[in-house]
ZASE-504155 format. One record per residue (C-alpha): residue number from 0; x, y, z. Coordinates in nm, 3 decimals. Each point is the difference from the previous one (the first is absolute). Layout:
@num->NUM&X->X&Y->Y&Z->Z
...
***
This chain:
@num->0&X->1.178&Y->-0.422&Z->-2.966
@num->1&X->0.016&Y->0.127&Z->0.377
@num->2&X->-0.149&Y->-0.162&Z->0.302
@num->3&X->-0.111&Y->-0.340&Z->0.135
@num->4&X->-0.125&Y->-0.373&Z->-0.186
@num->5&X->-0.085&Y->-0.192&Z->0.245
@num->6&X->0.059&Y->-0.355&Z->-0.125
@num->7&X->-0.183&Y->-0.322&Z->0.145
@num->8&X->0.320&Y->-0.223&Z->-0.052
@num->9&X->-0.034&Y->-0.351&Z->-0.055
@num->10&X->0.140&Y->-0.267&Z->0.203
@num->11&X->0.324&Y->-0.120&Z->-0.203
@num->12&X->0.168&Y->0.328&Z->-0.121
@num->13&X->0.210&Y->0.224&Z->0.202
@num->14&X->-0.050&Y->0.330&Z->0.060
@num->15&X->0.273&Y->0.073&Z->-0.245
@num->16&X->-0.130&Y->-0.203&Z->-0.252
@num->17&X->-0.328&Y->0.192&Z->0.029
@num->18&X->0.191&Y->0.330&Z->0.001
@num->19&X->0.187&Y->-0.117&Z->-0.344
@num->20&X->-0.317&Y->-0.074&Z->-0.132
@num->21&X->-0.164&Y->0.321&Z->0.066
@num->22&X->0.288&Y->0.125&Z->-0.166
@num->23&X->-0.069&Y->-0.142&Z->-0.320
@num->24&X->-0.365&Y->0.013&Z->-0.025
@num->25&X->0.016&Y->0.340&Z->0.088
@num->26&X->0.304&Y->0.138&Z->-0.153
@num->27&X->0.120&Y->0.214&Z->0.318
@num->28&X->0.296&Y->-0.078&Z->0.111
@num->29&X->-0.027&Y->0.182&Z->0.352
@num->30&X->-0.216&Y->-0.237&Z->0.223
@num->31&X->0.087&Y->-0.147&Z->0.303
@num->32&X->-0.160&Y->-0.218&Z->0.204
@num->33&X->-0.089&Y->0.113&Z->0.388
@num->34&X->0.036&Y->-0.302&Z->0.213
@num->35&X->0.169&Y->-0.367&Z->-0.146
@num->36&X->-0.265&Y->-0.330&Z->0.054
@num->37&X->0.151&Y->-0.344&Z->-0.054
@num->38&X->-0.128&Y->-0.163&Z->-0.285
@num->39&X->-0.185&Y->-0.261&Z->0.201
@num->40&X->-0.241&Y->0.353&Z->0.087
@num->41&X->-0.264&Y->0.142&Z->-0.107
@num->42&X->-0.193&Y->0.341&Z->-0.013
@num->43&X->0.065&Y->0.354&Z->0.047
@num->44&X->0.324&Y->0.133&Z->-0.183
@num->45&X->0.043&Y->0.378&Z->-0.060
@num->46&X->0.198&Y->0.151&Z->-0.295
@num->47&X->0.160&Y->0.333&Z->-0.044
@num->48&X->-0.044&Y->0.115&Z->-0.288
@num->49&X->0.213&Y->0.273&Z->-0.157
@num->50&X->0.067&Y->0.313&Z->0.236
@num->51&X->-0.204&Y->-0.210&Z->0.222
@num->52&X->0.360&Y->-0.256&Z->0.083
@num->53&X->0.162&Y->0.364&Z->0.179
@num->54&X->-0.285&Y->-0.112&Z->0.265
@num->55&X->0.056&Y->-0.354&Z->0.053
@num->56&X->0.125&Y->0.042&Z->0.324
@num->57&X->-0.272&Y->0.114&Z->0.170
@num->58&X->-0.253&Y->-0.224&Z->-0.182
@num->59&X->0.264&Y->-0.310&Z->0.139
@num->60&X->-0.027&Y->0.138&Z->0.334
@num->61&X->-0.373&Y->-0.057&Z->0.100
@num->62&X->-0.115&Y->-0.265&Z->0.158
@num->63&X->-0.183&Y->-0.350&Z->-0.196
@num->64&X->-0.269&Y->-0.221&Z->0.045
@num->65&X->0.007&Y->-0.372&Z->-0.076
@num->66&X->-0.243&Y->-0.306&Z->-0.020
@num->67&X->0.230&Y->-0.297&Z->0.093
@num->68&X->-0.017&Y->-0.418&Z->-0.014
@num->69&X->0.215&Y->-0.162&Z->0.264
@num->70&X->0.070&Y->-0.390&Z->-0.087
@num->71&X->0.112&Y->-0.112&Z->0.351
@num->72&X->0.215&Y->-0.357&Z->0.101
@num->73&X->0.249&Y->0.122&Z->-0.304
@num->74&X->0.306&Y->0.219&Z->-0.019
@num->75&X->0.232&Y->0.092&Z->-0.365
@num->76&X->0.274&Y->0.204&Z->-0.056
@num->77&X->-0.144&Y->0.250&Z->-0.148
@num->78&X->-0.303&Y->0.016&Z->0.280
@num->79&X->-0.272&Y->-0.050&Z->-0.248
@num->80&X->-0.080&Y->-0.335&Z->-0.213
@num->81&X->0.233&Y->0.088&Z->-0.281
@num->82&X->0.253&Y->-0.064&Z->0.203
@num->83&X->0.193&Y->-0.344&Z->0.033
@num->84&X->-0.134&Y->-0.182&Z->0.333
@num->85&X->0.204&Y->0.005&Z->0.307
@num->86&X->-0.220&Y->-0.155&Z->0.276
@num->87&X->-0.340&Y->-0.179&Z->0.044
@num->88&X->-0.193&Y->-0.040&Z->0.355
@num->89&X->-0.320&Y->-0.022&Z->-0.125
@num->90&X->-0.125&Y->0.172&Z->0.268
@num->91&X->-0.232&Y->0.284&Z->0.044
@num->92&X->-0.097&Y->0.247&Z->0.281
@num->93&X->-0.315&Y->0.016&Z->0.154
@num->94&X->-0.246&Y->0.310&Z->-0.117
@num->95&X->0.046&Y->0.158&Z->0.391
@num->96&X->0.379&Y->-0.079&Z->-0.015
@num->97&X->-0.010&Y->0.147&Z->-0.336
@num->98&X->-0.210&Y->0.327&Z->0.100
@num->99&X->0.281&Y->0.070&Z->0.252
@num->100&X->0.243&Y->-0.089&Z->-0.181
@num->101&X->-0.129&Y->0.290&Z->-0.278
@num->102&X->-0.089&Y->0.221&Z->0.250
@num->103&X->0.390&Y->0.005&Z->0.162
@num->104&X->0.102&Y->0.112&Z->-0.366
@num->105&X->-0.210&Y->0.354&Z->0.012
@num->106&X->0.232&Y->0.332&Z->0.124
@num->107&X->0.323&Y->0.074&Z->-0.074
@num->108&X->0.232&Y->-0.245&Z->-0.025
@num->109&X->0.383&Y->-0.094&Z->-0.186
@num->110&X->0.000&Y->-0.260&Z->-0.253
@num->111&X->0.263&Y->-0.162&Z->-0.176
@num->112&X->-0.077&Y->0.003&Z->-0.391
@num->113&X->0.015&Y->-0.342&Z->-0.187
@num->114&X->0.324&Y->-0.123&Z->-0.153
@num->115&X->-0.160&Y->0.013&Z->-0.335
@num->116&X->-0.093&Y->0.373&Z->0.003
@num->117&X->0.146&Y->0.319&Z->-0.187
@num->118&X->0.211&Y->0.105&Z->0.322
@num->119&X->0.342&Y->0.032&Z->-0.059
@num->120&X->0.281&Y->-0.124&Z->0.218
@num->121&X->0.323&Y->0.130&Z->-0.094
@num->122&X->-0.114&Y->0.149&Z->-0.337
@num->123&X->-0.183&Y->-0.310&Z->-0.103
@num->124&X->-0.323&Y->-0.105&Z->-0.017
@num->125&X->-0.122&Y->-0.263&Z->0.296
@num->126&X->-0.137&Y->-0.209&Z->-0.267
@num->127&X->0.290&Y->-0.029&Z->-0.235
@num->128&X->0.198&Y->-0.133&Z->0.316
@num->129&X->-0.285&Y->-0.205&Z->0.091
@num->130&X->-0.010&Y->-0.202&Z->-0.336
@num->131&X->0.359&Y->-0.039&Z->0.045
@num->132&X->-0.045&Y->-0.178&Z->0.325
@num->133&X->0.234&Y->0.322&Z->0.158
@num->134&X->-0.082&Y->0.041&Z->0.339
@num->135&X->-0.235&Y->0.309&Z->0.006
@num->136&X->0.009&Y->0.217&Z->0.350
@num->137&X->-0.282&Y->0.278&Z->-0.075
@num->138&X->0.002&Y->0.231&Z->0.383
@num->139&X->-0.401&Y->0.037&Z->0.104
@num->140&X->-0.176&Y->0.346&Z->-0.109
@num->141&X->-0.321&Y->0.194&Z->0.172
@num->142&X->-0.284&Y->-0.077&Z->-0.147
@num->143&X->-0.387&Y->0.012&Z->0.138
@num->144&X->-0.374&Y->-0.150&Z->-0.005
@num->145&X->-0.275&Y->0.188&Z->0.052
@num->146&X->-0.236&Y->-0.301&Z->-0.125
@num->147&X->-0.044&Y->-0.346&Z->0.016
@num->148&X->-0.244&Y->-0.244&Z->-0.059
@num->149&X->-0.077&Y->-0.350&Z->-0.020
@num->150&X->-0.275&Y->-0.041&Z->-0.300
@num->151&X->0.000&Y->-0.376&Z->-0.018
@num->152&X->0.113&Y->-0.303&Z->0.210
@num->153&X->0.045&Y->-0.370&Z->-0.191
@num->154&X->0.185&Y->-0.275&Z->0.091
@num->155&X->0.324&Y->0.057&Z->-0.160
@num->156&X->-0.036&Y->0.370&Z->-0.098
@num->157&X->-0.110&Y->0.336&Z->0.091
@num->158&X->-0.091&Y->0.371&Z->-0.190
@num->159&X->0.081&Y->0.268&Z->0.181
@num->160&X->-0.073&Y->0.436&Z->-0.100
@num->161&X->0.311&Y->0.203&Z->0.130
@num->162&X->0.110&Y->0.390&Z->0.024
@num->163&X->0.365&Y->0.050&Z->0.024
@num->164&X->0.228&Y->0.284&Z->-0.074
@num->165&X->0.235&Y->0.015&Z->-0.346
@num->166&X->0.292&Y->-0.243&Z->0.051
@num->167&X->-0.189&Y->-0.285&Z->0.204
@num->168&X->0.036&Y->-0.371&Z->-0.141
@num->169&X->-0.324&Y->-0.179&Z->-0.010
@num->170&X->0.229&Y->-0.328&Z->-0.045
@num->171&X->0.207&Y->0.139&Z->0.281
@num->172&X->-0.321&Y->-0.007&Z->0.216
@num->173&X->-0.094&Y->-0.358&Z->-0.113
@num->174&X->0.320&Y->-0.148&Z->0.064
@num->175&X->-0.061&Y->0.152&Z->0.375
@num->176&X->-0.335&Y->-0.072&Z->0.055
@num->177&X->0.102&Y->-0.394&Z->-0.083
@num->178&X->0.313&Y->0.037&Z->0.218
@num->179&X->-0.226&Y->0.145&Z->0.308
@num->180&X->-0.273&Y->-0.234&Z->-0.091
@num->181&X->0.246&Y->-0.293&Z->0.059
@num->182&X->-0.119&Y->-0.126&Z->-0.367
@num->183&X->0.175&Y->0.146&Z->-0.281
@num->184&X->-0.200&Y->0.162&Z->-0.233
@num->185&X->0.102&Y->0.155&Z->-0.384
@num->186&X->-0.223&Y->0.240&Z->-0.195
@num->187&X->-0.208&Y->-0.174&Z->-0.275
@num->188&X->-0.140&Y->0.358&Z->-0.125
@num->189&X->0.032&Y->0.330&Z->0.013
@num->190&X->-0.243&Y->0.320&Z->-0.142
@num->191&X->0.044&Y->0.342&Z->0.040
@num->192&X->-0.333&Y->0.180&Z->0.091
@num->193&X->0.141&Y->0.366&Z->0.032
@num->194&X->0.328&Y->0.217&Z->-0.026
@num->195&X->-0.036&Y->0.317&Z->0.177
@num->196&X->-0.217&Y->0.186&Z->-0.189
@num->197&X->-0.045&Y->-0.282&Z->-0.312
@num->198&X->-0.300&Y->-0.296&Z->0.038
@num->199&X->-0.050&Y->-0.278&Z->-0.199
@num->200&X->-0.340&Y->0.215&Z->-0.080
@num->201&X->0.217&Y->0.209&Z->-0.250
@num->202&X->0.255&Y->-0.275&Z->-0.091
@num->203&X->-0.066&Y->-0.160&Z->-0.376
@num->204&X->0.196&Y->-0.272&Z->-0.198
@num->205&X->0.297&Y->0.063&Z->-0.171
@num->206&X->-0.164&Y->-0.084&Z->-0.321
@num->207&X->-0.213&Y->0.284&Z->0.062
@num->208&X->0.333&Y->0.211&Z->-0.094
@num->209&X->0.003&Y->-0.180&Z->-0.376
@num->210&X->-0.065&Y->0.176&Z->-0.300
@num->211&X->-0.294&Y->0.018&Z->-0.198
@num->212&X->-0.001&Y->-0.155&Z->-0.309
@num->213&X->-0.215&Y->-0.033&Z->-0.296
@num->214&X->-0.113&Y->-0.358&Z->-0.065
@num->215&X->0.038&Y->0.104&Z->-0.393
@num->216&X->0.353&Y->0.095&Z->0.018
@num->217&X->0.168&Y->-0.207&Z->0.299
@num->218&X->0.321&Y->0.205&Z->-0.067
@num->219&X->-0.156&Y->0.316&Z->0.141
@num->220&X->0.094&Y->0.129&Z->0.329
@num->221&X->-0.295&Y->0.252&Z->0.096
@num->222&X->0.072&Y->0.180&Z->0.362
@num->223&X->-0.228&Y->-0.152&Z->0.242
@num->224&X->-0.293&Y->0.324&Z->0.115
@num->225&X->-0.075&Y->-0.177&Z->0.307
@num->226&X->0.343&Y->0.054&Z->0.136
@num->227&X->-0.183&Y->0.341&Z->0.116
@num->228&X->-0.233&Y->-0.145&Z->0.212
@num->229&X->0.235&Y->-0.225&Z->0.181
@num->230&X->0.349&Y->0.287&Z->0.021
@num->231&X->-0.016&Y->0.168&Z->0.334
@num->232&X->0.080&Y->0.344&Z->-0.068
@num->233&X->0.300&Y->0.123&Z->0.198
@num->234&X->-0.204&Y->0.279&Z->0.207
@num->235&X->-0.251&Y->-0.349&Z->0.139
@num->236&X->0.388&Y->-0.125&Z->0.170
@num->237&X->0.062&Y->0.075&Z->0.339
@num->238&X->-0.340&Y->0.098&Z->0.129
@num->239&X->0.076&Y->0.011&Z->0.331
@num->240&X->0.344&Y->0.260&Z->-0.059
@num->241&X->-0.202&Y->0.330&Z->0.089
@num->242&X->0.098&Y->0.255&Z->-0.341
@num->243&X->0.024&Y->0.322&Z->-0.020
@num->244&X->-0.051&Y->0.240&Z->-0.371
@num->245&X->0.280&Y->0.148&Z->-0.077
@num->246&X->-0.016&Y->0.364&Z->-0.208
@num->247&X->0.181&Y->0.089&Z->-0.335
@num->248&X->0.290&Y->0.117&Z->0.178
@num->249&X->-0.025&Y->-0.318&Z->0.217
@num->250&X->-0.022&Y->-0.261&Z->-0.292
@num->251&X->0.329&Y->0.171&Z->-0.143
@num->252&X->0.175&Y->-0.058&Z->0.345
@num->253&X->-0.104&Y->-0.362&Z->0.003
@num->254&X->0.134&Y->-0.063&Z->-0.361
@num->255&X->0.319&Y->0.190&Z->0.113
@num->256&X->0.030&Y->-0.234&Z->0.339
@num->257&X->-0.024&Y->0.367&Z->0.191
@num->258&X->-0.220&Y->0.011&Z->0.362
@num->259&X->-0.302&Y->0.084&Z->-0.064
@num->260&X->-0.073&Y->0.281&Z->0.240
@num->261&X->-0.384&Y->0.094&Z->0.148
@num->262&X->-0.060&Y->0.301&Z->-0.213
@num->263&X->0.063&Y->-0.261&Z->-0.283
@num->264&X->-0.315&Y->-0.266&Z->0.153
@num->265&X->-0.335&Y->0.149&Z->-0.198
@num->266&X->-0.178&Y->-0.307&Z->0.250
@num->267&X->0.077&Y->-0.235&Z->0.241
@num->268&X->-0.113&Y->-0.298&Z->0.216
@num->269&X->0.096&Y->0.006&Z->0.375
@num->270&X->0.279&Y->-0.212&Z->-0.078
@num->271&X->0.127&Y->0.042&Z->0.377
@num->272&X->0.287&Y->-0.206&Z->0.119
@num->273&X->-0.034&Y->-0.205&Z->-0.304
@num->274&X->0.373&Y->-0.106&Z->-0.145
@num->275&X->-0.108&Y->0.002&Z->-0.389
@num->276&X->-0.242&Y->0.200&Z->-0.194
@num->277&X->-0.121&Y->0.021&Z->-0.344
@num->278&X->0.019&Y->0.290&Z->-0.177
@num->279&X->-0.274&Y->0.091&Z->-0.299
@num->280&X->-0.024&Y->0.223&Z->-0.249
@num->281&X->-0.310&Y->0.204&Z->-0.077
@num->282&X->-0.115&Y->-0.269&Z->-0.165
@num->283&X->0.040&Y->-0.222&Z->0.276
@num->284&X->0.236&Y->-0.215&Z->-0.222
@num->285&X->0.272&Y->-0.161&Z->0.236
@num->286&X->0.293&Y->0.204&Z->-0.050
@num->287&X->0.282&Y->-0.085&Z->0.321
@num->288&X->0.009&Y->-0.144&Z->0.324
@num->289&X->0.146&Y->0.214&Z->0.267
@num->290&X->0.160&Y->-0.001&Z->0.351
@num->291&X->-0.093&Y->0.257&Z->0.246
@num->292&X->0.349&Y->0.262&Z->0.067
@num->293&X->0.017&Y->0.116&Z->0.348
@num->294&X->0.005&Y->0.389&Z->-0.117
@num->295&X->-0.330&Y->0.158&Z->-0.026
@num->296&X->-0.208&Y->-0.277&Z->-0.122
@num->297&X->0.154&Y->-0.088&Z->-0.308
@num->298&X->0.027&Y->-0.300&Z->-0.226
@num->299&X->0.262&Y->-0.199&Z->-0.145
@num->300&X->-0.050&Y->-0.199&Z->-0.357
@num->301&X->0.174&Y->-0.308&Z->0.065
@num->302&X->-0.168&Y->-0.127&Z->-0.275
@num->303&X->-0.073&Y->0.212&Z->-0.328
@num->304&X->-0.206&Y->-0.191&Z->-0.237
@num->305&X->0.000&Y->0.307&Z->-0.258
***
């Protein structure tokens, strides 16, 4: 099984958890998930899938889109309500402070990850430190906005629609909105609306993964057909790489991790300054991605998937 499930994950599991149960309902070992949500989130989670995981990179890479619930006049630990409480005001901002407030967030901008996150300081996980009460010292990283908006206004909470890049804490945000907002604020939810490519359009429930089985015999274990519909093949991944078909000669140079030279392209997109492109077969079935060499206009399979 090679390409892309893209999972509507529940709030309550990890990503992990949903990856180890993918595992088992589908009997691949190979998948890997393509960006990590708290369990406290919701929505859009992509798996890798077989030769599909040698591309998880690039799938982590683009940039998400999230539907968020701000409970303000609260702050935890942990930045969202499953956290343990740290401070009350029982305050909250006024819609125009709040607007501007939002508004300051959108650009590019460095933001220092929660304590309870996946970073690692020292070779150790923020979080593992955090739940030891360790002091946790995580250094700010780039990170950008393109999109934000304020979707409702209450008394004590807010929803919000965002468009960051790949590594940008939605807690992280909440925690600074509160802090500029002179309220303190924590998340109260959290749903994923798109991953790069991936929308919750496509996404289905894990249960959708199961088995088939035949009420008569509750032992059997049928394969489930409408895995089909719901697998995105590998050559759908990437859709905005331009590709180029490689020739006979050309497939056996990608298998053999050799340049693959012009007189070996049998088509190609205009792939200009472009840093990665995919290279087909005749088919069209994903084959490579490759990196342009300075020397006559060939390519480079970094990644051989043959």
């Amino acid at each position: 099984m090679d390409g892309v499930i893209v999972i509507d994950k529940p709030e309550g599991l990890t990503s992990h958890d949903v990856v180890a149960a993918a595992r088992r309902l589908l009997g691949e070992k190979r998948i890997g998930h393509t960006g990590t949500l708290d369990p406290l989130a919701t929505g859009v989670l992509p798996l890798a899938c077989g030769r599909a995981t040698r591309l998880v990179r690039f799938l982590s890479a683009a940039e998400k889109e999230y539907d968020a619930t701000i409970l303000f006049g609260v702050t935890t630990d942990t930045l969202d309500v499953t956290g343990e409480e740290i401070s009350r005001s029982g305050r909250t901002p006024s819609r125009d402070a709040l607007v501007d407030a939002l508004q300051s967030f959108v650009g590019e901008q460095l933001q220092v990850p929660p304590a309870y996150s996946a970073k690692k300081v020292a070779g150790r996980r923020a979080y593992e430190l955090a739940r030891r009460d360790e002091p946790v010292a995580l250094d700010p990283v780039p990170v950008w906005v393109s999109r934000l908006e304020l979707l409702e206004c209450g008394p004590e909470r807010c929803r919000i629609s965002l468009t960051c890049s790949a590594g940008f804490y939605v807690r992280a945000l909440v925690r600074d909105l509160g802090e500029r907002c002179g309220t303190g604020a924590c998340l109260e939810a959290l749903r994923r609306t798109r991953s790069g490519d991936f929308t919750l359009e496509e996404a289905v429930d894990l249960d959708t993964l199961g088995p088939i089985r035949d009420r008569t015999n509750p032992e059997s274990r049928i394969a489930n057909p409408g895995l089909e519909t719901v697998l995105i093949p590998m050559e759908r991944l990437l859709p905005r790489f331009p590709a180029v078909t490689v020739t006979a000669e050309g497939l056996a140079r990608v298998s053999h991790g050799q340049d693959v030279r012009p007189v070996d392209l049998a088509s190609r997109d205009s792939f200009g300054a472009a840093e990665w492109v995919k290279l087909l077969d005749a088919s069209g079935a994903l084959v490579g991605l490759g990196t342009r060499q300075t020397h006559a206009g060939s390519l480079h399979p970094e990644v051989v998937l043959i």
